[in-house]
DOLO-948221 format. One record per residue (C-alpha): x, y, z; residue in one letter. Coordinates in nm, 2 decimals. Example, Ala and Ser with C-alpha at 12.3 -4.5 7.8 and 13.67 -1.06 7.14 Angstrom:
<recs>
((1.23, -0.45, 0.78), 'a')
((1.37, -0.11, 0.71), 's')
</recs>
This chain:
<recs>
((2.59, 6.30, 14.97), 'x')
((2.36, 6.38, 14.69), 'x')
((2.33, 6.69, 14.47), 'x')
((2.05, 6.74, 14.25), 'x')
((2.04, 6.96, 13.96), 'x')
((2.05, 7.31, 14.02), 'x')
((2.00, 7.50, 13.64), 'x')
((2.12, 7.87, 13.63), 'x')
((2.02, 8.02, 13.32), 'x')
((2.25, 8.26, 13.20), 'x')
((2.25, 8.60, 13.11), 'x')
((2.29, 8.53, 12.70), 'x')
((1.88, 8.36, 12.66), 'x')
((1.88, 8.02, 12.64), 'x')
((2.22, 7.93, 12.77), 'x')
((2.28, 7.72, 13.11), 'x')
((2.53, 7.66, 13.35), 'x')
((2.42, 7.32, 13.51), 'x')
((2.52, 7.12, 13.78), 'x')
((2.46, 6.76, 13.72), 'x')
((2.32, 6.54, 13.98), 'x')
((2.57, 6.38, 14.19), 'x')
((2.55, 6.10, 14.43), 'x')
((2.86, 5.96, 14.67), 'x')
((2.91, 5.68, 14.89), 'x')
((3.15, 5.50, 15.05), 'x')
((3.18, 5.32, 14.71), 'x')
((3.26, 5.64, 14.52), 'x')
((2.97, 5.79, 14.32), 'x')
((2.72, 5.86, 14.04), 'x')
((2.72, 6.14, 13.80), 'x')
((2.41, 6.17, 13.59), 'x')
((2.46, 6.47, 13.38), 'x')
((2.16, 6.47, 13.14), 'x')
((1.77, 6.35, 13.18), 'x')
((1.55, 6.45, 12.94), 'x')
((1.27, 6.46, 13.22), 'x')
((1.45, 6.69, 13.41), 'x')
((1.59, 6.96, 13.13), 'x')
((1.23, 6.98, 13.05), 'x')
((1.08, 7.05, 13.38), 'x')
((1.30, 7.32, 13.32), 'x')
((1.19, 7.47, 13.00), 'x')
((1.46, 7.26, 12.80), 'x')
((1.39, 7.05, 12.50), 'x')
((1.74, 6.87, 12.43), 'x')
((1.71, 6.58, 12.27), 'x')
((2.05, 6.36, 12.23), 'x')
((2.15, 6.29, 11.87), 'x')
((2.49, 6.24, 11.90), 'x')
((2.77, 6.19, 12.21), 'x')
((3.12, 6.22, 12.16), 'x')
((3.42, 6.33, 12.35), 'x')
((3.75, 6.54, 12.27), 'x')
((4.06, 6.45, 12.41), 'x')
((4.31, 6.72, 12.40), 'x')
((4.66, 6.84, 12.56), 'x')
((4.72, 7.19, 12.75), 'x')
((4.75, 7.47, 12.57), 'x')
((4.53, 7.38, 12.31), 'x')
((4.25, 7.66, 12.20), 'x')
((3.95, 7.57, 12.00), 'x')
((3.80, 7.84, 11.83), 'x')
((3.46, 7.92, 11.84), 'x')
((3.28, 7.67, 11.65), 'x')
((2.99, 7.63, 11.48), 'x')
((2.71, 7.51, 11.21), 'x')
((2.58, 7.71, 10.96), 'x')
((2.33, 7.41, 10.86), 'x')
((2.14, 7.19, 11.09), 'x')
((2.21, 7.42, 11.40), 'x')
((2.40, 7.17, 11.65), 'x')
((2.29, 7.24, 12.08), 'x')
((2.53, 7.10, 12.29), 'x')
((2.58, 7.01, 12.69), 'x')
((2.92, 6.99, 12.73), 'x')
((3.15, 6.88, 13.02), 'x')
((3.49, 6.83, 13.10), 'x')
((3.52, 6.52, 13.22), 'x')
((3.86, 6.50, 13.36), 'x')
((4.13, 6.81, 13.36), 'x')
((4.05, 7.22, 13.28), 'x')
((3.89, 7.41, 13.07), 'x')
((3.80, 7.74, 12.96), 'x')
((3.53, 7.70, 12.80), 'x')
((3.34, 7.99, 12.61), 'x')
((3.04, 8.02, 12.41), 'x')
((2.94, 8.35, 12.19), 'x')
((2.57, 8.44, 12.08), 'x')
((2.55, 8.43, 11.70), 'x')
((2.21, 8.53, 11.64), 'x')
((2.23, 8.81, 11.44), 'x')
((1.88, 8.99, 11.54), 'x')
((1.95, 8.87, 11.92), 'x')
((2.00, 9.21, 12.17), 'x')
((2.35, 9.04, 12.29), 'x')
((2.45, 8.93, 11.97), 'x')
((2.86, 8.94, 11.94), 'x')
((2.84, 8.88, 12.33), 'x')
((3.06, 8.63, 12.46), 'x')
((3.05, 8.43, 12.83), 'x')
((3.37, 8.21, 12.96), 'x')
((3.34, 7.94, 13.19), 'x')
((3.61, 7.73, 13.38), 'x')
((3.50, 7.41, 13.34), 'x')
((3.69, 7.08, 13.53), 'x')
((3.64, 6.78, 13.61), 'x')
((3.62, 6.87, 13.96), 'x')
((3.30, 7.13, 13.96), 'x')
((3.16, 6.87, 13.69), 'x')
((2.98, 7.20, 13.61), 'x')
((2.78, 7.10, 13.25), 'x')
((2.72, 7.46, 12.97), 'x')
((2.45, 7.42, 12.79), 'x')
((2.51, 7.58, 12.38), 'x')
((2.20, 7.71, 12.22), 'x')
((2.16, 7.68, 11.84), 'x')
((2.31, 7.96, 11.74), 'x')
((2.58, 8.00, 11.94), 'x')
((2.92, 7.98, 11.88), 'x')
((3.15, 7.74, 12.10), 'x')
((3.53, 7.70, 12.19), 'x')
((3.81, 7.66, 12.47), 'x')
((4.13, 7.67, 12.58), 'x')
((4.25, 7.35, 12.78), 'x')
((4.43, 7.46, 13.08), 'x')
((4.49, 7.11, 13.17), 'x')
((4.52, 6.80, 12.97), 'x')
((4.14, 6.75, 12.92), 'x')
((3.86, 6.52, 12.81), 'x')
((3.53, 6.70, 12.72), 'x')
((3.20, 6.54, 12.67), 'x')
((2.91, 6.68, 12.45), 'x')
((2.58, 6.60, 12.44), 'x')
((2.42, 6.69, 12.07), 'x')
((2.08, 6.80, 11.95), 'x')
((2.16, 6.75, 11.59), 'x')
((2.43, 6.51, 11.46), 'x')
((2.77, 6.67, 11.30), 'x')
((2.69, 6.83, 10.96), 'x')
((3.05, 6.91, 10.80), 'x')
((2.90, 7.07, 10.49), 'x')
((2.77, 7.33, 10.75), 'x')
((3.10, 7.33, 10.99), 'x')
((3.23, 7.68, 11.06), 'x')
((3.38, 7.87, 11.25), 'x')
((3.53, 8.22, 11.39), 'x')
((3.88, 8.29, 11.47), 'x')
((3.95, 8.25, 11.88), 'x')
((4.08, 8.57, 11.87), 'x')
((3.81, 8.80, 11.61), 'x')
((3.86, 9.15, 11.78), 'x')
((3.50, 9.26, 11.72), 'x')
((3.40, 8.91, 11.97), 'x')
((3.69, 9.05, 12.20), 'x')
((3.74, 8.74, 12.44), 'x')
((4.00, 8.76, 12.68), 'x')
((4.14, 8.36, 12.67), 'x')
((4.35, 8.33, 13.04), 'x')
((4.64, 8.22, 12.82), 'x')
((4.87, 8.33, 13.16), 'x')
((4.75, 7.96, 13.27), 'x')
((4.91, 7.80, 12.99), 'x')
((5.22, 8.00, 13.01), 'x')
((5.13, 8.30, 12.73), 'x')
((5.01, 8.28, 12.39), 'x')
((5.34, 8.12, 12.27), 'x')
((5.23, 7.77, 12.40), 'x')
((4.91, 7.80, 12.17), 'x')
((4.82, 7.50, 12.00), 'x')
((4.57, 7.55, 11.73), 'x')
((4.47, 7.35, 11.43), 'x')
((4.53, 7.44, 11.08), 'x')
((4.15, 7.46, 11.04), 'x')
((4.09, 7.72, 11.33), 'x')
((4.40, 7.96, 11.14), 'x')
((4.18, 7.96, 10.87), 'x')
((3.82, 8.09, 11.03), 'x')
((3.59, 8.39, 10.95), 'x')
((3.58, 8.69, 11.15), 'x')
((3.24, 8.80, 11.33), 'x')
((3.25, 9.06, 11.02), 'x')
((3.23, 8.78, 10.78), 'x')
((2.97, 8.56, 10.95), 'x')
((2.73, 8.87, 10.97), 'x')
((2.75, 8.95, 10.63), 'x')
((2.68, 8.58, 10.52), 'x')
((2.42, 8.53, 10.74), 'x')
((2.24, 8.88, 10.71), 'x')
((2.34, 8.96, 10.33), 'x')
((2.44, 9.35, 10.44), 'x')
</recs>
């Protein structure tokens, strides 16, 4: 069996939902989940800077995060397990601004999201989980940020019933510590 890449751009411009090319055999098969030939025949100039992976248990939420310097697109992936993965549009003059989309990601849809500059990223691991992400721009940390998972201007409803309620939360001390929506605007707008 083979499936090619099918790109559905999403409603929040610039953001994709992307099924990677897949190809099985007897032997197993062959995910290819990035080729820079490809995402440009399709309007979509990522270039990889930097690859790396998180490895994380259930029940563990990653805010929406974020860099305020050297703005950092990503394809990410969940290779193996469940996530939900969300990303938030951070553009402060951008008509959807504030908006956020959620995605179950798993390692069985080996569906791919790909983050605009700009946007704001997170998710909540349903299942024991690796993700894979595929940078634009290497990791900054003088410019990492971030907004709280649960900012109630952004409003995102986290399925925290498949993790058993918000009691099995388990969040960094760095994402207890984020900006609200309120806060970004302000530094990013001056008002």
């Amino acid at each position: 069996m083979i499936q090619r890449f099918d790109f559905c751009e999403l409603d929040l411009k610039d953001s994709y939902l992307i099924k990677p090319f897949y190809a099985t055999d007897n032997r197993g098969g062959l995910i290819k989940d990035y080729n820079i030939d490809m995402f440009k025949e399709h309007g979509i100039n990522h270039v990889l800077k930097e690859v790396f992976y998180t490895v994380s248990k259930r029940g563990v939420i990653r805010a929406i995060h974020f860099q305020l310097i050297k703005q950092q697109a990503k394809l990410v992936r969940c290779i193996s397990g469940h996530v939900y993965d969300v990303i938030v549009d951070l553009r402060p003059y951008s008509p959807t601004f504030g908006e956020w989309r959620g995605f179950h990601l798993t390692g069985k849809n080996q569906n791919s999201l790909l983050v605009p500059e700009y946007f704001g990223h997170g998710y909540l691991v349903i299942e024991d989980s690796v993700v894979s992400y595929k940078c634009a721009e290497t990791f900054y940390g003088e410019g990492d940020s971030g907004i709280m998972y649960d900012d109630p201007d952004i409003g995102i409803k986290w399925p925290m019933e498949l993790i058993g309620g918000k009691r099995n939360l388990i969040i960094s001390e760095k994402d207890l510590n984020l900006m609200s929506l309120a806060d970004y605007t302000n530094s990013v707008t001056g008002d």
